[in-house]
C-alpha beads as a LAMMPS data file, in Angstrom:
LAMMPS data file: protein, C-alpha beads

394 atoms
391 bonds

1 atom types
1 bond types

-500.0 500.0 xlo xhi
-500.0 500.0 ylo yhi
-500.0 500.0 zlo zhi

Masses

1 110.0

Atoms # bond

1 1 1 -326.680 93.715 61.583
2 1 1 -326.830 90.176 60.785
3 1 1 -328.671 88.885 63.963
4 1 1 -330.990 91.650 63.017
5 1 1 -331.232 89.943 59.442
6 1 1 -331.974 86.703 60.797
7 1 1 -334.482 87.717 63.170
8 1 1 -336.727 89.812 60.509
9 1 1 -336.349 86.505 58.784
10 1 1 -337.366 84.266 61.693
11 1 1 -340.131 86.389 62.383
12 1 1 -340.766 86.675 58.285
13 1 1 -341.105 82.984 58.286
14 1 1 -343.374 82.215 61.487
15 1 1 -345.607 84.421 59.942
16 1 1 -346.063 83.107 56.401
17 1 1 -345.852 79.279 58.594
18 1 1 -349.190 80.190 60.528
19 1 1 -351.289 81.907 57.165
20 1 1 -350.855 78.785 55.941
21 1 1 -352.113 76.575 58.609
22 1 1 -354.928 78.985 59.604
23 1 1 -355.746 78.626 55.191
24 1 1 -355.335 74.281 56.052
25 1 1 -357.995 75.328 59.310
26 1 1 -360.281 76.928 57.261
27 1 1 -360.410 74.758 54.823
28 1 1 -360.707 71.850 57.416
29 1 1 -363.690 73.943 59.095
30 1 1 -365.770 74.424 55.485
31 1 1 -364.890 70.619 54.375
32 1 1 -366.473 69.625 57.552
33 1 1 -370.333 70.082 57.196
34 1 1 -370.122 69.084 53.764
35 1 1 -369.022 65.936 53.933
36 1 1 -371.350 65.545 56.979
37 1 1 -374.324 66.753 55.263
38 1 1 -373.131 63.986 52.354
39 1 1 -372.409 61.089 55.184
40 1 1 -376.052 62.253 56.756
41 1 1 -378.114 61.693 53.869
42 1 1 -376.980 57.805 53.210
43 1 1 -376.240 56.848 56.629
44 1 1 -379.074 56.261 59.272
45 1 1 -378.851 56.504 62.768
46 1 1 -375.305 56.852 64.558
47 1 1 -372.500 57.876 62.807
48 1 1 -368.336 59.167 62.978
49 1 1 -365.872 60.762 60.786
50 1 1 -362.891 62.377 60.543
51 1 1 -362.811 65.029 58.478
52 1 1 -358.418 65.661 59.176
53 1 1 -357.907 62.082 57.875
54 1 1 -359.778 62.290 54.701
55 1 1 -358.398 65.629 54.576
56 1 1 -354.927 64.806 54.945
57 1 1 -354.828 61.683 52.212
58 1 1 -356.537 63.436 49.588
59 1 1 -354.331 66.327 49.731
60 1 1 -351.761 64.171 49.540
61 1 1 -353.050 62.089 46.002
62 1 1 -353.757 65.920 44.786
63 1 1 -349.971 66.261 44.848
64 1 1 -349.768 63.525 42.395
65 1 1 -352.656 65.278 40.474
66 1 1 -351.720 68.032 37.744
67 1 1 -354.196 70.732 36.071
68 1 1 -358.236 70.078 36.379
69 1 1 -358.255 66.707 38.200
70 1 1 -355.940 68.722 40.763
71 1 1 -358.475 71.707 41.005
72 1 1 -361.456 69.644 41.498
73 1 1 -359.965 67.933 44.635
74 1 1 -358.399 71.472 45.588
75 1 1 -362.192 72.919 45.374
76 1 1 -363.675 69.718 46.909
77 1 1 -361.083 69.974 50.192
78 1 1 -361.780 73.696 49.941
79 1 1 -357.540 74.039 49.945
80 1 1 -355.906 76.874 48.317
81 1 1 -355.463 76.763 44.485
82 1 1 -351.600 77.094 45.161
83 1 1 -349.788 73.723 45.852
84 1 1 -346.799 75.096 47.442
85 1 1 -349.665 76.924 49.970
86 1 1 -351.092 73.565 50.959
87 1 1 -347.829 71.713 51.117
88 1 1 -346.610 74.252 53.381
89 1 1 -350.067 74.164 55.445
90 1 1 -349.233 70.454 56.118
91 1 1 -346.131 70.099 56.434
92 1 1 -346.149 73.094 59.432
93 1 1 -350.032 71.842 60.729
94 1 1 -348.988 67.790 60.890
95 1 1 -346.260 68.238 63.798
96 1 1 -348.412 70.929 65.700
97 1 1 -350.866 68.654 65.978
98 1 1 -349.219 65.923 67.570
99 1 1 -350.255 65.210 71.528
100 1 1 -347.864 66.009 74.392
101 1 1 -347.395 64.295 78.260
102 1 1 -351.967 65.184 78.574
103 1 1 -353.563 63.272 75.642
104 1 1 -352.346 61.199 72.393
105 1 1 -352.570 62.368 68.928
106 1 1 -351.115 60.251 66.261
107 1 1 -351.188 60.426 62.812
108 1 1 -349.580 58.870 60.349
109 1 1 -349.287 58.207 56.518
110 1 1 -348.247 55.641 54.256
111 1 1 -347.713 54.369 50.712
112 1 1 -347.684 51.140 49.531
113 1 1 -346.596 50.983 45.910
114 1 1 -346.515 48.226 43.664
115 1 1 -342.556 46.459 43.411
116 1 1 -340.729 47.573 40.261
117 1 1 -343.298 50.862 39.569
118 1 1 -341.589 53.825 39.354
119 1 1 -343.077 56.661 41.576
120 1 1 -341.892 60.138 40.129
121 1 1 -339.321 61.891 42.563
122 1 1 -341.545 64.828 43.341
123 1 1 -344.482 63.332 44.289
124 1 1 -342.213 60.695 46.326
125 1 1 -340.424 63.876 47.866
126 1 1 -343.897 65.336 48.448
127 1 1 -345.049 62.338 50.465
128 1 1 -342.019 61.528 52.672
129 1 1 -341.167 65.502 53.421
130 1 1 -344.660 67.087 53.753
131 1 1 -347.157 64.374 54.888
132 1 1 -344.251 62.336 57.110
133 1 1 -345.255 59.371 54.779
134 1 1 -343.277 56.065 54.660
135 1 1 -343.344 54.353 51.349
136 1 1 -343.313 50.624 51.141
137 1 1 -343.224 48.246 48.230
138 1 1 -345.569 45.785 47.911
139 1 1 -347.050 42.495 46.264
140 1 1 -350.961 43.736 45.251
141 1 1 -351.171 40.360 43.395
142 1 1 -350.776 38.308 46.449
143 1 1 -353.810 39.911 47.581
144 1 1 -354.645 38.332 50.830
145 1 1 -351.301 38.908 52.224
146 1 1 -350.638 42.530 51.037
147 1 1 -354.064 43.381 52.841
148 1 1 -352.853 41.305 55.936
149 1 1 -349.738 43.682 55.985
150 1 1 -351.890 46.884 55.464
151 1 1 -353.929 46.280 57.875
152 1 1 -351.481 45.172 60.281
153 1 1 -350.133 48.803 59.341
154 1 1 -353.183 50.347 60.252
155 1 1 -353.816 47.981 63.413
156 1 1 -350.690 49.331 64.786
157 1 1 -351.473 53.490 63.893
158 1 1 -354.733 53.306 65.783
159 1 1 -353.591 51.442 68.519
160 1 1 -355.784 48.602 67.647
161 1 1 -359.417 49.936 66.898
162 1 1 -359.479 50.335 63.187
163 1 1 -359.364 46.772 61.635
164 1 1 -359.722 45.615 58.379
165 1 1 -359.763 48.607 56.593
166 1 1 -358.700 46.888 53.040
167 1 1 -360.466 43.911 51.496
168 1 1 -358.059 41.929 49.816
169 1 1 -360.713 42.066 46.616
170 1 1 -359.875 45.776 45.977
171 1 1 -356.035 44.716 45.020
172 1 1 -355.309 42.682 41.810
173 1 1 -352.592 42.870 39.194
174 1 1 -353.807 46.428 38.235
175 1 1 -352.831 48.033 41.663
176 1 1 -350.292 50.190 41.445
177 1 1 -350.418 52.041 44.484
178 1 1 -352.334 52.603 48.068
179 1 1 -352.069 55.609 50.162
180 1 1 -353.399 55.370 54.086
181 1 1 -353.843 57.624 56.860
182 1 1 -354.039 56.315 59.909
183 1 1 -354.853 58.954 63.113
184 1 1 -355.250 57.979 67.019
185 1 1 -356.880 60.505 69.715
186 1 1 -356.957 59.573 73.300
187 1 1 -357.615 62.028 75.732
188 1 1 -358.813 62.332 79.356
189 1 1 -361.561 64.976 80.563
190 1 1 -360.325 67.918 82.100
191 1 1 -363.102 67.333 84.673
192 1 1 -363.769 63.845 85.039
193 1 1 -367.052 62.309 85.398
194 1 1 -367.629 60.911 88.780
195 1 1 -367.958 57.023 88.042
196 1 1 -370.253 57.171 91.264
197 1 1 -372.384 59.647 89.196
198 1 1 -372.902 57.546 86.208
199 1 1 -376.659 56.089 86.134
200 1 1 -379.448 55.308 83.393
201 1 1 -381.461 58.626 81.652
202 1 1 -384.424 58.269 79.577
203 1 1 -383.318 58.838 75.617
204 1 1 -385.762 59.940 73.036
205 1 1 -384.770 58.325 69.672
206 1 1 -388.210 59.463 69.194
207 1 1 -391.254 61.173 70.812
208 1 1 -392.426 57.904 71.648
209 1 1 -389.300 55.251 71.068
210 1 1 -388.000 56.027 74.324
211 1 1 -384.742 53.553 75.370
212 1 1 -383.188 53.705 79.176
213 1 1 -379.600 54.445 78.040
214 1 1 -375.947 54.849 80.670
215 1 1 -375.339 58.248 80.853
216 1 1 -371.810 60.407 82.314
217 1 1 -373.512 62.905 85.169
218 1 1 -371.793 65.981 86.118
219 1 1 -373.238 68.214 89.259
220 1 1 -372.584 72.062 89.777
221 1 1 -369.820 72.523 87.286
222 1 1 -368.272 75.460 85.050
223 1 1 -368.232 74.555 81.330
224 1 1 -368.147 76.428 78.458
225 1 1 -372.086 76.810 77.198
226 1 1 -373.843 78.519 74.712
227 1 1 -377.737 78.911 73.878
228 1 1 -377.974 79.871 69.750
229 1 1 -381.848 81.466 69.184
230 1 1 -380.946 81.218 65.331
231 1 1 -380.171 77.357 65.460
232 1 1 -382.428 76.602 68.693
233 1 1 -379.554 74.902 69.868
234 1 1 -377.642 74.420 72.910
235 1 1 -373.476 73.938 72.291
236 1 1 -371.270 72.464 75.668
237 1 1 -367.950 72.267 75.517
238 1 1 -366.294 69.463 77.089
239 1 1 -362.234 70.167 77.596
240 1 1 -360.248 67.651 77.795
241 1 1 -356.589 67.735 80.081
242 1 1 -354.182 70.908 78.883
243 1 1 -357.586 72.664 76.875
244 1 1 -355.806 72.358 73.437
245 1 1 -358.510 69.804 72.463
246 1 1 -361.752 69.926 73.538
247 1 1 -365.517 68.321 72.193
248 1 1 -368.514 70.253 71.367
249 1 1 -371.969 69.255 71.904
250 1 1 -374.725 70.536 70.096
251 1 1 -378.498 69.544 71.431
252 1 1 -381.055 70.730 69.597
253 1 1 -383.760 72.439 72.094
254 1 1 -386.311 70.085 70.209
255 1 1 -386.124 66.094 70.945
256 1 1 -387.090 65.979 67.528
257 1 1 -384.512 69.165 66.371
258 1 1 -382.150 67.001 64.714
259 1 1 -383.293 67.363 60.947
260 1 1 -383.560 71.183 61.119
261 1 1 -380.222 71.356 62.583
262 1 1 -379.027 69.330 60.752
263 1 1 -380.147 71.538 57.401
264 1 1 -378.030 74.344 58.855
265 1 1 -375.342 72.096 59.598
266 1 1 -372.560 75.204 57.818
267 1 1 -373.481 77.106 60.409
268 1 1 -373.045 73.987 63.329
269 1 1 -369.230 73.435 62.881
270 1 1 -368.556 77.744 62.459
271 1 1 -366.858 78.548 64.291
272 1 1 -368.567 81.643 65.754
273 1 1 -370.630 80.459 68.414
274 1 1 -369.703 82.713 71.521
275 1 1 -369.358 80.424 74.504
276 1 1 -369.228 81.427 78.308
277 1 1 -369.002 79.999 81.242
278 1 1 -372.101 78.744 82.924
279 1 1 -372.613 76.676 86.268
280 1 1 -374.784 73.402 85.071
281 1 1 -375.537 69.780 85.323
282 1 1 -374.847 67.596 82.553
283 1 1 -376.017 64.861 81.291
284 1 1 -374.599 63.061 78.553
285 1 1 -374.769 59.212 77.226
286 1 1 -372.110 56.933 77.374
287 1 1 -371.368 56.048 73.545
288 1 1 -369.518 54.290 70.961
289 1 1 -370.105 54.271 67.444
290 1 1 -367.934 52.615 64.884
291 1 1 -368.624 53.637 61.054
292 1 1 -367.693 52.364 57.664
293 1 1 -368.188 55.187 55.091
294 1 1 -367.166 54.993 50.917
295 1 1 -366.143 58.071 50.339
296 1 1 -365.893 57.468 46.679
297 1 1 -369.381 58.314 45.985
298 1 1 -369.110 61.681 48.447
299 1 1 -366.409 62.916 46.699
300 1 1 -368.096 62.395 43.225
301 1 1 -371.290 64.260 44.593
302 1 1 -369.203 67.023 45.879
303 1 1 -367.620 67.345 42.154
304 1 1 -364.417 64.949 42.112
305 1 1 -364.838 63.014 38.513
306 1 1 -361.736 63.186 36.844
307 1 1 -359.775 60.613 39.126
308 1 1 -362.115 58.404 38.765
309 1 1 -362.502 58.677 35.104
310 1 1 -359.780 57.158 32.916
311 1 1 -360.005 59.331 30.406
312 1 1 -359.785 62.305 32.100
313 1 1 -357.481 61.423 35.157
314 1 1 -354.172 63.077 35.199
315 1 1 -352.126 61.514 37.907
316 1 1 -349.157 62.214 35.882
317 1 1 -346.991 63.807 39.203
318 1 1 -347.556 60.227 41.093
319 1 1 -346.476 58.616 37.733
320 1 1 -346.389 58.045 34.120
321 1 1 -348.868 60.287 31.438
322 1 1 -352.237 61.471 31.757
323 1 1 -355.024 58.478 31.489
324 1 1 -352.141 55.700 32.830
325 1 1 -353.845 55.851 36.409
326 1 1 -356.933 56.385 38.204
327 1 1 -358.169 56.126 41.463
328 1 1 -360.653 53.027 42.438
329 1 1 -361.387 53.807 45.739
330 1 1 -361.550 56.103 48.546
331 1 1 -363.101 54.491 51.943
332 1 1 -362.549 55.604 55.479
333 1 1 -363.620 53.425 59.110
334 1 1 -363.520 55.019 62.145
335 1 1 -364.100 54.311 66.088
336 1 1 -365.075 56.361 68.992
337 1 1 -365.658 55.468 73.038
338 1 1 -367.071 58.463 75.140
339 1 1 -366.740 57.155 78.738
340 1 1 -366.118 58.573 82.328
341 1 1 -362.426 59.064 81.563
342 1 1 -362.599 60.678 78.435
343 1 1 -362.521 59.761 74.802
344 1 1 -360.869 57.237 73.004
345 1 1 -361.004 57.875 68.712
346 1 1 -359.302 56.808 65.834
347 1 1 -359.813 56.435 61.907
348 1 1 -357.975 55.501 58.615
349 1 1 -358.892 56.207 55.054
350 1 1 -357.270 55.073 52.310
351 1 1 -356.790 55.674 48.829
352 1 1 -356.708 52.573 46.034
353 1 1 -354.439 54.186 42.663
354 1 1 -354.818 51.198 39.788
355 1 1 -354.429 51.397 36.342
356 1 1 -357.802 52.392 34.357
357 1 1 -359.864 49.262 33.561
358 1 1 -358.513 49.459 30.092
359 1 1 -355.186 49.421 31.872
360 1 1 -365.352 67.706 69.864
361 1 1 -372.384 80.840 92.667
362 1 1 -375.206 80.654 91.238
363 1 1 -377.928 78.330 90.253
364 1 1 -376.982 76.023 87.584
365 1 1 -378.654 75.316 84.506
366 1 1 -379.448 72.205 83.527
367 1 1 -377.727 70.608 80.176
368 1 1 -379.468 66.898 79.559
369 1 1 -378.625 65.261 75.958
370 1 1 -381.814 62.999 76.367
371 1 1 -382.323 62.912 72.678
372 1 1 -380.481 63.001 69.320
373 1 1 -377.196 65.303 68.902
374 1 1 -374.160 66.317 67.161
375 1 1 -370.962 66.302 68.131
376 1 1 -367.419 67.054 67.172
377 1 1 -363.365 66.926 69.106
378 1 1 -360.944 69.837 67.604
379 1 1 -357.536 69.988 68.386
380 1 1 -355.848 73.721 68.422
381 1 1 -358.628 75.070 65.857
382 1 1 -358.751 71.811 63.742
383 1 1 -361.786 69.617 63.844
384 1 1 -360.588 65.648 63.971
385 1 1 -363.602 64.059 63.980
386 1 1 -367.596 64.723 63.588
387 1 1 -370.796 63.063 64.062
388 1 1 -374.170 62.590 65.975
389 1 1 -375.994 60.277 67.673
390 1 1 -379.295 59.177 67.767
391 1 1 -379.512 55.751 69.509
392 1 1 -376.520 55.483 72.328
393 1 1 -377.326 52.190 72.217
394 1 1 -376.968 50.994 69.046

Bonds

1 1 1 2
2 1 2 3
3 1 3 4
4 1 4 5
5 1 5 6
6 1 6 7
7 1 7 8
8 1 8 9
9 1 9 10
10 1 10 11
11 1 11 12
12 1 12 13
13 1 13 14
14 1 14 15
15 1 15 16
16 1 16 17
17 1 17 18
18 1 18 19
19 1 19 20
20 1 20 21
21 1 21 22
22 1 22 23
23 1 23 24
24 1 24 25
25 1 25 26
26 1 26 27
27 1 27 28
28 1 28 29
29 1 29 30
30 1 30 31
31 1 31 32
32 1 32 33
33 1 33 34
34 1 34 35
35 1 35 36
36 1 36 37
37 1 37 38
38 1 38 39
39 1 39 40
40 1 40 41
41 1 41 42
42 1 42 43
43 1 43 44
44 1 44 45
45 1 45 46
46 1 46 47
47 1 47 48
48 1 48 49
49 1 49 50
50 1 50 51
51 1 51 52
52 1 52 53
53 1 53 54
54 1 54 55
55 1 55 56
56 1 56 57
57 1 57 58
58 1 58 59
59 1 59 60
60 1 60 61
61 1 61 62
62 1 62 63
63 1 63 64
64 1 64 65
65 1 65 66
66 1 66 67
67 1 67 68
68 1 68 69
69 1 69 70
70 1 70 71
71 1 71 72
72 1 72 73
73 1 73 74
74 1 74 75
75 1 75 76
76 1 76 77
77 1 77 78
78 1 78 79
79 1 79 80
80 1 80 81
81 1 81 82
82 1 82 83
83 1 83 84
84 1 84 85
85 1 85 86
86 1 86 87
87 1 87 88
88 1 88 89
89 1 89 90
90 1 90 91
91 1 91 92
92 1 92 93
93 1 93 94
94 1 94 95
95 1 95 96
96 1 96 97
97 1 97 98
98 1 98 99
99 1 99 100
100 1 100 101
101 1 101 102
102 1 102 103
103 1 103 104
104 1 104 105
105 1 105 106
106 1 106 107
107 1 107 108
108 1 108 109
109 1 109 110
110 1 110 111
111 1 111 112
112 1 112 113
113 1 113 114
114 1 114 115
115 1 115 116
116 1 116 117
117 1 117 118
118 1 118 119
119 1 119 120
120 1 120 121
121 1 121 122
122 1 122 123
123 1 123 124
124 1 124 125
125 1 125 126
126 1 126 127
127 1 127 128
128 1 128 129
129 1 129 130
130 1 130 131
131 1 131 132
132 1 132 133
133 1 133 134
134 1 134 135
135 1 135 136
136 1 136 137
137 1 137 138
138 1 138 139
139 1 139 140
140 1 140 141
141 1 141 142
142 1 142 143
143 1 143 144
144 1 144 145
145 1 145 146
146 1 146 147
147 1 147 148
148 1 148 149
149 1 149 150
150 1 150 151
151 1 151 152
152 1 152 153
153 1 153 154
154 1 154 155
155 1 155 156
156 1 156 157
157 1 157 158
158 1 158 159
159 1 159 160
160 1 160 161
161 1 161 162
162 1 162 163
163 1 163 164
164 1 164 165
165 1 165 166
166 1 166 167
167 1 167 168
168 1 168 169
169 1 169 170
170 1 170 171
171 1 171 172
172 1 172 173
173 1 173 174
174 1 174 175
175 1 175 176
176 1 176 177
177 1 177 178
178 1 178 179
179 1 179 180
180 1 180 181
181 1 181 182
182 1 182 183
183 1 183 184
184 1 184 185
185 1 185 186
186 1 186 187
187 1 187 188
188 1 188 189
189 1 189 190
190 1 190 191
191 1 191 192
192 1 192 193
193 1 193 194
194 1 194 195
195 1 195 196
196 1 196 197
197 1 197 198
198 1 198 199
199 1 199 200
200 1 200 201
201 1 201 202
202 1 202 203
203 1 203 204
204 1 204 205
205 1 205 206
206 1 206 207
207 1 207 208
208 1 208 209
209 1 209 210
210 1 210 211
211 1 211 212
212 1 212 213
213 1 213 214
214 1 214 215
215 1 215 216
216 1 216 217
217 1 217 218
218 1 218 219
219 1 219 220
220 1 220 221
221 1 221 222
222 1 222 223
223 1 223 224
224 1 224 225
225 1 225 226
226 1 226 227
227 1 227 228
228 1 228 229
229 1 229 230
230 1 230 231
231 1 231 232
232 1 232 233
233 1 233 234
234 1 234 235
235 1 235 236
236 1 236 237
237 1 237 238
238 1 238 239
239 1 239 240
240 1 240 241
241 1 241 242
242 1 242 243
243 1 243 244
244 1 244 245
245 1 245 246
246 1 246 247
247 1 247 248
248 1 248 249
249 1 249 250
250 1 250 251
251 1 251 252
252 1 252 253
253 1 253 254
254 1 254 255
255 1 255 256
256 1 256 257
257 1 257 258
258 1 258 259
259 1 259 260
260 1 260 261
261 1 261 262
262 1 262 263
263 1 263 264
264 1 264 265
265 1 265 266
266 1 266 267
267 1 267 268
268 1 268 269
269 1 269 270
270 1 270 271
271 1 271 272
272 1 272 273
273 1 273 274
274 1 274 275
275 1 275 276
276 1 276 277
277 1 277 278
278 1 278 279
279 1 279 280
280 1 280 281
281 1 281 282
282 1 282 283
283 1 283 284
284 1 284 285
285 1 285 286
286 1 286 287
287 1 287 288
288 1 288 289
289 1 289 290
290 1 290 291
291 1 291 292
292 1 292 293
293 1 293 294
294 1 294 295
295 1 295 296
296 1 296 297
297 1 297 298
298 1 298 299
299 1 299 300
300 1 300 301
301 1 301 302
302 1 302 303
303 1 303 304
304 1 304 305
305 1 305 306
306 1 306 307
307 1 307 308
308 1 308 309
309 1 309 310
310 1 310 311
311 1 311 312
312 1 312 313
313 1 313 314
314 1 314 315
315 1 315 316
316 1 316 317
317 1 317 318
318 1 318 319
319 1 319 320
320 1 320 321
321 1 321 322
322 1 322 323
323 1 323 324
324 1 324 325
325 1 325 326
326 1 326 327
327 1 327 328
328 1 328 329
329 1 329 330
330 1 330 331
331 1 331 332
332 1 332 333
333 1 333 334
334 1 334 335
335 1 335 336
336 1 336 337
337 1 337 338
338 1 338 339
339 1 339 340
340 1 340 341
341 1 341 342
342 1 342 343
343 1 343 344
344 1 344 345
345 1 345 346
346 1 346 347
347 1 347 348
348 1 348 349
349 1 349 350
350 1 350 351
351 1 351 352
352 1 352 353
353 1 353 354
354 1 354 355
355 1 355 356
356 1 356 357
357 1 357 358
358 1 358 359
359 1 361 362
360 1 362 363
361 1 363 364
362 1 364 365
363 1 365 366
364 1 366 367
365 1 367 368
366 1 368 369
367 1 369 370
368 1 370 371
369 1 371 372
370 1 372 373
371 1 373 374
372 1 374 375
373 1 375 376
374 1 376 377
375 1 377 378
376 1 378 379
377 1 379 380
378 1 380 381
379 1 381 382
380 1 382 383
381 1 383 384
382 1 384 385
383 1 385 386
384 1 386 387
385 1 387 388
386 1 388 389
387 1 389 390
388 1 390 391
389 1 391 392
390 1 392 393
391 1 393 394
C-alpha cells in the first residue's frame, strides 16, 4: 500500500511540475511579440533579443515585489497571478532547459548586493532555490571596479560574447543591489550546410537597395516548411543536433512584407503554424547581429510604473518598507552568429535596485531569404531568443 502511496504521489507531482512550466511557456510565447513589437518600433534595421533572459530576471525582482508593483510585472511577463505558480514554473523549467552531450545551454543568475544591506530571507531563499542564483556582496561605490567584476561575471556566463553590460556610471553610493542573467546557446545544425555550398545571393534591403550578401546553401533537403495564406508568409524550420531546439524562419512572400508582418507579429511567434515536411533548397544569409536594448522604457510602455516610481514602489520582500527602493534600470545586450555549423547566441540583462533619488522524391521547392525576415531559436517549447534582419551585412 505504501509504494502505491508514493507512486499516486510521484505521478501527483510530475503532473502539477509540467502545468506549471507549460503556464512559464505560455507566458514566454505571449511576452514574446510584445516586447518585439516594442524593440521594433525604436530600433532600425537588425536586431536580437531574448525574451527567456528578460523573462527570467524580472520574475525574479517580482519576488521581491509585494501587492500592485508585483501585479504589474506579473501582467507585463504575462505570469500567473500566483507566486508560488511561477516559482514553481522556474524552478522545474530552469534545469530542463539546460543542454546535454548535442548543443550548450547555459543560464545563469546572480545578485550582487551592496556589503552590510540586509536582503530579507525570503526573497534571498527565493533567489538561491528557484532561479539557481549566487549572491555576492559588493562595493557599488568603487564603481569602476564593481562593474569590472560584473562584467567579468557576465564575460564568463556567455562564454565571452556579451561584454560590458554595466557602465560603471549606473552604480554610486545609492546602489543597493544588481540582479543579472546571463544565458549561452551553442548549437550545431542537424543538417549542416555544405561549406562548399556557401556563395554570395542578391539581398533586397529594398526594391532597389540591393547588397551581394554570403549566404548558407542547402540542395534537395527535408525540412520542416510551412506556407501561411493569412500572414503571406513562408516559416522553415532549421533543427539543430538532438531536435529539442530548433530556429524558425519566417520570409514574408513580399521583399517588402516585413511591416505587414510585422503588424501581426502575435500571430508570428503562435505557436500554431502546422509545419510538414517538404523537399527544398534553401537559401539563407550568413549573419550576426549584436544589440543593445533599455528595456526600462519597454517595460514602462507595456504598464510597469510602480518600480520605477519611488513613491509607489514596494520592493519590501527584497528589503526594508514600501518607497525604501526602486529600480533604476533594466537593460539587456545580446549576440548572435548564424554560420555553416550552426548558431552561436548569448545575452544578459540586468536589473539596477537603488534607493529612490530622495534616498529559432519529388521536386523541391525553392526557400530563398533574399530579403528582410524574422527569426526566432526555441528550446523544448520555450523561445530563447527573437529577431529579424534586414541588412545581413550590417
Amino acid at each position: 500500500m505504501k509504494c502505491l502511496t508514493i507512486l499516486l504521489l510521484s505521478v501527483t507531482l510530475a503532473v502539477a511540475e509540467n502545468a506549471s512550466v507549460q503556464e512559464f511557456t505560455k507566458a514566454n510565447n505571449l511576452f514574446t511579440p510584445v516586447i518585439y513589437k516594442q524593440i521594433s518600433q525604436i530600433k532600425q534595421g537588425n536586431f536580437l533579443v531574448s525574451p527567456l533572459s528578460a523573462e527570467t530576471v524580472l520574475a525574479l525582482l517580482q519576488s521581491g515585489c509585494k501587492n500592485e508593483t508585483a501585479q504589474e510585472l506579473r501582467t507585463a511577463l504575462h505570469l500567473p497571478n500566483d507566486q508560488e505558480t511561477v516559482e514553481s514554473a522556474i524552478k522545474s523549467l530552469l534545469p530542463k532547459l539546460k543542454g546535454n552531450d548535442l548543443y550548450t545551454l547555459h543560464t545563469a543568475n546572480k545578485m550582487y548586493v551592496k556589503k552590510e544591506f540586509s536582503i530579507k530571507e525570503g526573497f534571498k531563499k527565493a533567489a538561491t532555490q528557484v532561479f539557481y542564483a549566487d549572491t555576492d556582496t559588493i562595493d557599488f561605490t568603487q564603481s569602476v571596479q564593481a562593474a569590472k567584476t560584473m562584467n567579468s561575471w557576465v564575460e564568463k556566463h556567455t562564454n565571452d560574447k556579451i561584454h560590458d553590460l554595466i557602465d560603471s556610471n549606473s552604480l554610486d553610493e545609492y546602489t543597493r543591489a544588481v540582479l543579472i542573467n546571463a544565458l549561452y546557446f551553442k548549437a550545431n545544425w542537424s543538417s549542416p550546410f555544405p561549406l562548399a555550398d556557401s556563395g554570395n545571393i542578391s539581398f533586397y534591403k529594398t526594391a532597389t537597395d540591393i547588397v551581394q550578401v554570403d549566404a548558407l546553401r542547402h540542395f534537395e533537403v527535408y525540412f520542416n516548411y510551412y506556407e501561411c495564406p493569412h500572414l503571406k508568409a513562408e516559416f522553415l524550420e532549421l533543427p539543430f543536433l538532438g531536435h529539442e531546439a530548433s530556429m524558425m524562419i519566417v520570409l514574408p512572400k513580399a521583399r517588402d512584407g516585413l511591416p505587414a508582418l510585422e503588424n501581426q507579429i502575435e500571430n508570428v511567434f503562435a505557436p500554431m503554424h502546422t509545419l510538414k515536411t517538404e523537399y527544398l533548397n534553401v537559401f539563407l544569409p550568413k549573419f550576426r547581429i549584436e544589440t543593445s536594448i533599455n528595456f526600462k522604457n519597454i517595460l514602462k510602455n507595456m504598464g510597469v510604473q510602480k518600480i520605477f516610481d519611488e513613491k509607489e514602489a514596494d520592493l519590501s520582500g527584497v528589503a526594508g518598507e514600501k518607497g525604501d527602493l526602486i529600480v533604476s534600470e533594466v537593460a539587456q545586450k545580446t549576440f548572435i552568429d548564424v554560420s555553416e555549423e550552426g548558431v552561436e547566441a548569448a545575452a544578459a540583462t540586468f536589473v539596477v535596485i537603488p534607493v529612490p533619488p530622495s534616498a529559432r522524391l519529388e521536386a523541391s521547392k525553392n526557400f530563398i531569404a533574399d530579403h528582410p525576415f524574422i527569426f526566432y531559436i526555441k528550446v523544448k517549447g520555450t523561445i530563447i531568443f527573437a529577431g529579424r534582419v534586414t541588412d545581413p551585412k550590417h
